[in-house]
Residue frames as qw, qx, qy, qz and C-alpha x, y, z in Angstrom:
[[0.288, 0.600, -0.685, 0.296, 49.94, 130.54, 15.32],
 [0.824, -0.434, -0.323, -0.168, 50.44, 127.50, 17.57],
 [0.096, 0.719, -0.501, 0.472, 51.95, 127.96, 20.54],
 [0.869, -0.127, -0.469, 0.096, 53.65, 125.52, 22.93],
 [0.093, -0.799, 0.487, -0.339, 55.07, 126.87, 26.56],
 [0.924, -0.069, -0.365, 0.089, 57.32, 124.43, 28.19],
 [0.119, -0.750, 0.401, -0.513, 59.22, 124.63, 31.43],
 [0.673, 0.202, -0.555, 0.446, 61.04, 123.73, 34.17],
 [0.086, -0.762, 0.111, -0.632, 60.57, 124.68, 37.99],
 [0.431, 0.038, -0.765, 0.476, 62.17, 123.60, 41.21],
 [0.051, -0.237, -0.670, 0.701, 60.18, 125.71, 43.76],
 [0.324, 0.626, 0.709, -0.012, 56.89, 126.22, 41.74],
 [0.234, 0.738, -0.013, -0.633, 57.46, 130.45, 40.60],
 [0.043, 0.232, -0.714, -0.659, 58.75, 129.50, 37.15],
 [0.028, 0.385, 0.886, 0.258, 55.72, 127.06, 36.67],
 [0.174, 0.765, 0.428, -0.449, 53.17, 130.48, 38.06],
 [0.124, 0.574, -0.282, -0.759, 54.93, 132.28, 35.27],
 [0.065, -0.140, 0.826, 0.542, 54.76, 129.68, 32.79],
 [0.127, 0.618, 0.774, 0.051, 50.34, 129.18, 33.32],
 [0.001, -0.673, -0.067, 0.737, 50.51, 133.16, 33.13],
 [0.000, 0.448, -0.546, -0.708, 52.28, 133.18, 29.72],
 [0.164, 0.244, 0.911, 0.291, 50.18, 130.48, 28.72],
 [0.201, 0.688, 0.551, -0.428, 46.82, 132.02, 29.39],
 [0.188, 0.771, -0.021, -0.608, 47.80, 135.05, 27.42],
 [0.157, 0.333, -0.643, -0.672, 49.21, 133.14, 24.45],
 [0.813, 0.095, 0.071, -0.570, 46.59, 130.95, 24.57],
 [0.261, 0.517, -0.814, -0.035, 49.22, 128.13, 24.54],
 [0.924, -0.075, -0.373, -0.019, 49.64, 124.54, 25.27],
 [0.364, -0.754, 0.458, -0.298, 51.36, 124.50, 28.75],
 [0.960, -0.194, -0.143, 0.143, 53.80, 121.39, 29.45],
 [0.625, -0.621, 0.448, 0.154, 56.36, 120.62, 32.57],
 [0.080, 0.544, -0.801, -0.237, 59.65, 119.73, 30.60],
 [0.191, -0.219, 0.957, -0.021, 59.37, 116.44, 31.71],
 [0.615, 0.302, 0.578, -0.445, 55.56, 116.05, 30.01],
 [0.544, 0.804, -0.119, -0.207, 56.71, 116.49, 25.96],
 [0.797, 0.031, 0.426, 0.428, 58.53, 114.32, 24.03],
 [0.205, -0.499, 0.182, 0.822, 61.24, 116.79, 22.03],
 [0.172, 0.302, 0.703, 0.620, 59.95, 115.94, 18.35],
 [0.084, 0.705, 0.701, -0.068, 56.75, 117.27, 19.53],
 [0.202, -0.568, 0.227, 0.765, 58.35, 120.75, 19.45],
 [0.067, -0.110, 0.629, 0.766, 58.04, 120.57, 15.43],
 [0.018, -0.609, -0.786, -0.103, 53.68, 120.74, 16.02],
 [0.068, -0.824, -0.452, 0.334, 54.39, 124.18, 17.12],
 [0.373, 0.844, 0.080, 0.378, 54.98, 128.03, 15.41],
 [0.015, 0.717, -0.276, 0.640, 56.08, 129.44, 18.31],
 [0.822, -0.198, -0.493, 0.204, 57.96, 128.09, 21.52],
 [0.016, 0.726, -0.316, 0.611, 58.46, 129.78, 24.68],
 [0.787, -0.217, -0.555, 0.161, 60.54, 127.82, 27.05],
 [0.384, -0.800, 0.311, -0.341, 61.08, 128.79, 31.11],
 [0.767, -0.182, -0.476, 0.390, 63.95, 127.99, 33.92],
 [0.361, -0.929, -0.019, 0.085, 64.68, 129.23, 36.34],
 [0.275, 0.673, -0.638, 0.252, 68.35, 130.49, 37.02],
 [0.921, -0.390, -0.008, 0.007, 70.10, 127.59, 39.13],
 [0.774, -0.243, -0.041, 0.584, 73.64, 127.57, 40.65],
 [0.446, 0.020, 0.406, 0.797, 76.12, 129.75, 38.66],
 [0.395, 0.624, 0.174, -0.652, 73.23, 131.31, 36.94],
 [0.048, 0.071, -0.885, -0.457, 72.87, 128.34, 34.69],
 [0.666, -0.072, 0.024, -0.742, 70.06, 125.94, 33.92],
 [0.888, -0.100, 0.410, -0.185, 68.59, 123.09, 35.42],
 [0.228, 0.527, -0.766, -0.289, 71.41, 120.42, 34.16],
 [0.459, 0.149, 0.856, -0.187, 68.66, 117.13, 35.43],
 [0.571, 0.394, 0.718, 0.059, 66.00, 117.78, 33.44],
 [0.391, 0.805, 0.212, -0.393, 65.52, 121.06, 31.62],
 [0.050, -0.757, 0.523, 0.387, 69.27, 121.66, 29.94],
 [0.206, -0.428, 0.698, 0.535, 69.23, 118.50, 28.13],
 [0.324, 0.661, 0.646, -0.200, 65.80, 118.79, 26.66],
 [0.157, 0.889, -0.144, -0.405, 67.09, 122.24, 25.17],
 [0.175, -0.452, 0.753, 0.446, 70.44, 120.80, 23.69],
 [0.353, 0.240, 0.857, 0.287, 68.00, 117.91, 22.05],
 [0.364, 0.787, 0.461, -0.190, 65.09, 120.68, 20.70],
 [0.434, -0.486, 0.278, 0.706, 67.89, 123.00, 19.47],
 [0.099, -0.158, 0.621, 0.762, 68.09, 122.33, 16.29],
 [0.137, 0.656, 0.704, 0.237, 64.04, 122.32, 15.77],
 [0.192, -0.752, -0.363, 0.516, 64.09, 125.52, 17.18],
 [0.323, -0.249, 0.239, 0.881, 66.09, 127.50, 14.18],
 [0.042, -0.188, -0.634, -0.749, 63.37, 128.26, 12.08],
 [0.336, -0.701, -0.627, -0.043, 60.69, 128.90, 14.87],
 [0.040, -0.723, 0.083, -0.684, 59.92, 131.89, 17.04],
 [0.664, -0.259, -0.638, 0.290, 61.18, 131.71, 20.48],
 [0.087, -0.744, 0.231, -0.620, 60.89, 133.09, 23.60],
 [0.533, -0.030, -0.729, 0.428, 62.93, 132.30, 26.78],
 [0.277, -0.697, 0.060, -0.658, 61.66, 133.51, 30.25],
 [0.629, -0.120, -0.723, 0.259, 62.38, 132.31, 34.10],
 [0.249, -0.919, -0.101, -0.290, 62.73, 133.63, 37.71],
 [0.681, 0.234, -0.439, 0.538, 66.05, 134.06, 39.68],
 [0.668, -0.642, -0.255, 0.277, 66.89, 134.82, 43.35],
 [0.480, -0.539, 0.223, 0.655, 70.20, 136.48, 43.19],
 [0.507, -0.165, 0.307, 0.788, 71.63, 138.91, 41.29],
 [0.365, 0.404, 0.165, -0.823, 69.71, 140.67, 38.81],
 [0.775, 0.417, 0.313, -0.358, 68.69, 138.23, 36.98],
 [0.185, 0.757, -0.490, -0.392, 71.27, 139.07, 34.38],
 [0.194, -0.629, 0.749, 0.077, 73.58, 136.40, 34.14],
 [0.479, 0.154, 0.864, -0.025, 71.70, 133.26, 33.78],
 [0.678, 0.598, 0.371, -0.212, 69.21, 134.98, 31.08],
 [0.087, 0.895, -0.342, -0.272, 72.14, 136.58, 29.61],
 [0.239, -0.315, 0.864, 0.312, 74.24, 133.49, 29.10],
 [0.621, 0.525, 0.505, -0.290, 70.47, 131.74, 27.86],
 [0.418, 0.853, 0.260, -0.176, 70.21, 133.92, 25.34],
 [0.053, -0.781, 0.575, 0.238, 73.60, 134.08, 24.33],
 [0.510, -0.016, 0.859, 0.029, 73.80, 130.35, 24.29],
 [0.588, 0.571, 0.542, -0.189, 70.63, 130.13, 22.07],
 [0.040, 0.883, -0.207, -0.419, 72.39, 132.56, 19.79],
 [0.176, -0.361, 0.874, 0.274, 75.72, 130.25, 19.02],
 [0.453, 0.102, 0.869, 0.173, 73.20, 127.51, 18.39],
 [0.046, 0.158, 0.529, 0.832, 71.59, 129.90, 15.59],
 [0.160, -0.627, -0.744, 0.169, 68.13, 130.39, 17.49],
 [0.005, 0.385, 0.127, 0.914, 66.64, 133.93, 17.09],
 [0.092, -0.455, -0.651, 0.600, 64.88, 134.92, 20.70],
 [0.016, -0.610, -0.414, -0.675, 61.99, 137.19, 19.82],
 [0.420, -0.691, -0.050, -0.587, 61.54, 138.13, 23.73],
 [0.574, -0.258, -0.749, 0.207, 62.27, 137.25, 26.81],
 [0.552, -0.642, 0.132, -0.516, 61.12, 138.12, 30.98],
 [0.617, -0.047, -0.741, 0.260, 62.28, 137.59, 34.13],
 [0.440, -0.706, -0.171, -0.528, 60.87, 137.79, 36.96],
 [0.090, 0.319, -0.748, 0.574, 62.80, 138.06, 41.17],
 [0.374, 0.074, 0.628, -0.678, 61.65, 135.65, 43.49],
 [0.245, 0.491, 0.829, -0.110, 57.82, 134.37, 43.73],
 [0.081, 0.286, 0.360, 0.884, 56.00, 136.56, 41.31],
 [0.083, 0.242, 0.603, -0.755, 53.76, 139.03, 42.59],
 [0.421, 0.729, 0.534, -0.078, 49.80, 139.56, 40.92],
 [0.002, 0.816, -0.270, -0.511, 51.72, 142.71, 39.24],
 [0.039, -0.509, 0.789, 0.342, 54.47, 140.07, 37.32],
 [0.213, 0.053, 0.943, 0.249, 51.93, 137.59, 36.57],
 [0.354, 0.809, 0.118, -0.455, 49.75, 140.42, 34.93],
 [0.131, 0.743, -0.430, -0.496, 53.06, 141.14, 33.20],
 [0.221, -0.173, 0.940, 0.196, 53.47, 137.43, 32.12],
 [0.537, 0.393, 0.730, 0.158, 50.32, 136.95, 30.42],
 [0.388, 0.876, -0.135, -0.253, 50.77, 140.36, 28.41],
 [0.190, -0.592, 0.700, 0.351, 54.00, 139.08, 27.86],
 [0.347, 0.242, 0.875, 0.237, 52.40, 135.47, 26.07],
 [0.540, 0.686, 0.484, -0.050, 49.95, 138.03, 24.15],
 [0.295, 0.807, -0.328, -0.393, 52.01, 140.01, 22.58],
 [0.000, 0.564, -0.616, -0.550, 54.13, 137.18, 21.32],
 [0.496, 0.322, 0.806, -0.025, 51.34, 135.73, 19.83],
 [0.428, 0.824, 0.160, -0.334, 50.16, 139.33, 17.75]]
């Protein structure tokens, strides 16, 4: 299975989770802003990070309309969404995510989040998290 993590991170914890997940799925690792969207259709299995921002949305500069354009490659692939968030519990932002992804017909196979800077504990849990959704 090829696998392709791709992310988004304003103060650098999303991007510690996102070389975590990689490691363990043995993935290609690219910053949003390094991956033309088409490229998306080279891979089996796509697991994309943001953090939560404002509201408990996502990044609306670079990450949010990268998603809207991969959407529709995404319906027929395995995904998994994962970020880190300050406030609340985390809920809200993955919750809408993953709701969102839903409407646009996307089937999430997993996701993780993780409060705050992640500690050696969460970025244990983040590359089990990229091997399992690789088995």
């Amino acid at each position: 299975m090829k696998a392709v993590v791709i992310f988004w991170s304003m103060t650098g914890n999303t991007k510690m989770m996102a070389e975590a997940i990689a490691k363990g799925a043995k993935a290609d690792l690219f910053n949003v802003s390094e991956i033309a969207p088409a490229k998306v259709e080279n891979y089996d299995l796509v697991i994309l990070g943001c953090p939560a921002m404002g509201a408990d949305e996502l990044d609306d500069t670079e990450f949010l309309p990268f998603y809207e354009e991969i959407a529709p490659l995404l319906i027929d692939k395995k995904v998994a969404l994962f970020g880190s968030y300050e406030w609340n519990d985390g809920g809200p932002w993955m919750d809408n995510w993953l709701a969102d992804a839903s409407a646009k017909g996307i089937t999430v196979s997993d996701s993780l989040r993780v409060y705050s800077t992640p500690s050696e504990a969460d970025l244990a849990k983040c590359e089990e998290f990229g091997k399992n959704l690789i088995e």
